[in-house]
N, C-alpha and C positions, 0 to 999 in steps of 0.2 A: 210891059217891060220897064224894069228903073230904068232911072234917067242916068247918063255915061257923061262923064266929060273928058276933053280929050286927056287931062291926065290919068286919069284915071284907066281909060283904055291905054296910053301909054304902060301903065306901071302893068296891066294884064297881059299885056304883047311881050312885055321885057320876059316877066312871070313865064306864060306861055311857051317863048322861045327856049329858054330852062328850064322846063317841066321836071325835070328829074332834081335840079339841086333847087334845094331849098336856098331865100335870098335874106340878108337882113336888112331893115331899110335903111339901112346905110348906105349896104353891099347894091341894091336898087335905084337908091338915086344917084350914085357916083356910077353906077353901068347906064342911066338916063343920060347924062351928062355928057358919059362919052360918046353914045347915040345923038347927041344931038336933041336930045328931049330934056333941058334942065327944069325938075321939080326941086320944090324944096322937100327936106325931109320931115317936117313938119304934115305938109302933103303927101308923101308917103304912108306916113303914118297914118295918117286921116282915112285915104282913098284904103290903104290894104287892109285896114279895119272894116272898113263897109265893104271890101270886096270878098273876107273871110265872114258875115254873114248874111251877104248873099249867096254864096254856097260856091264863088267863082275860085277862091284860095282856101287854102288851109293855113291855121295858124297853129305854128309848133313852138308852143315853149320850151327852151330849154333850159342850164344852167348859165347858158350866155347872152342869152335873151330871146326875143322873138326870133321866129322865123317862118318867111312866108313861102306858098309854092301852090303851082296852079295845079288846080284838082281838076284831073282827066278824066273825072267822073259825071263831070256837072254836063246837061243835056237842056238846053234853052231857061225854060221857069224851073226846071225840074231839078230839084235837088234830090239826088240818089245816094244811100248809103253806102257809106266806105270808112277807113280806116285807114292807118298807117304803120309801117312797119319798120321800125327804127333800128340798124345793125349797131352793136353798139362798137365791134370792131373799127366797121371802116366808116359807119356813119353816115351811108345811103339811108332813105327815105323812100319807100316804095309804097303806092297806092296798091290797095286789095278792096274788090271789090265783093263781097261774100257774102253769100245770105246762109250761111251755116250759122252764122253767130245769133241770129233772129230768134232762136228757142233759148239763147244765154237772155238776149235782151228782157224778153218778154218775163223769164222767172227772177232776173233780177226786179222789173218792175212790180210782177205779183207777190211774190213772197219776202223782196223786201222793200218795195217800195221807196224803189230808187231807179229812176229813169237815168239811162245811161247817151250822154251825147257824144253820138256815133262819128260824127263828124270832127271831133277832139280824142277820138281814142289813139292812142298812141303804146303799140305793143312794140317793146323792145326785145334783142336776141341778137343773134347772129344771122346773116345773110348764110346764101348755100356756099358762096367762095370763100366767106371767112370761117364758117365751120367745116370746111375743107380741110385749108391751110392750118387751123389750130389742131385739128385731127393727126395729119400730117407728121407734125411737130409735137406731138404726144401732150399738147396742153390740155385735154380735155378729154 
């Protein structure tokens, strides 16, 4: 098992406790702060770096910079495949854990030689409620 320091488990417990929204380390140290757990953001950065490759976070880049969020995929040492699904509506983030994609992986790797890291994939679309409502309202 790595080795954890307590801010480090801090910034996962924060992570963990908001598993559904993604956090920026900004957004992370100033909710530590108000916890009662002040890091710097310097440390922030540091620890959610080594915490997205140890397989405990995900890290999503966007157009406004990082962002991090606990993968409720990860199982002790075990790093399991997953992906993310980005609504571009409302802007949820949702963990899929799927092994339908494993025949895309595998012919991306064989025929063009290009390994795909599953663990940064980030599909974007519409959630069920925002292609609902765009339905609805005849946008689409």
């Amino acid at each position: 098992m790595a080795y954890s320091t307590k801010q480090q488990q801090a910034i996962l417990n924060c992570l963990e406790a908001r598993k559904s929204t993604p956090m920026s380390a900004a957004d992370l140290a100033a909710e530590l702060r108000r916890l009662g757990e002040p890091v710097g953001l310097a440390t922030v950065y540091r620890q959610t770096e080594k915490l997205a490759a140890m397989g405990r976070v995900h890290k999503i880049n966007t157009e406004e910079g990082a962002y991090f969020q606990y993968c409720t995929h990860h199982s002790g040492e075990e790093k399991q495949d997953c992906l993310l699904l980005k609504c571009e509506s409302c802007g949820r983030i949702a963990h899929l854990d799927c092994t339908h994609l494993q025949p895309l992986y595998r012919h991306l790797q064989k025929e063009h030689h290009f390994v795909v890291d599953h663990r940064r994939t980030l599909f974007t679309g519409l959630c069920e409620a925002c292609a609902e409502k765009e339905q609805v309202h005849g946008e689409k």
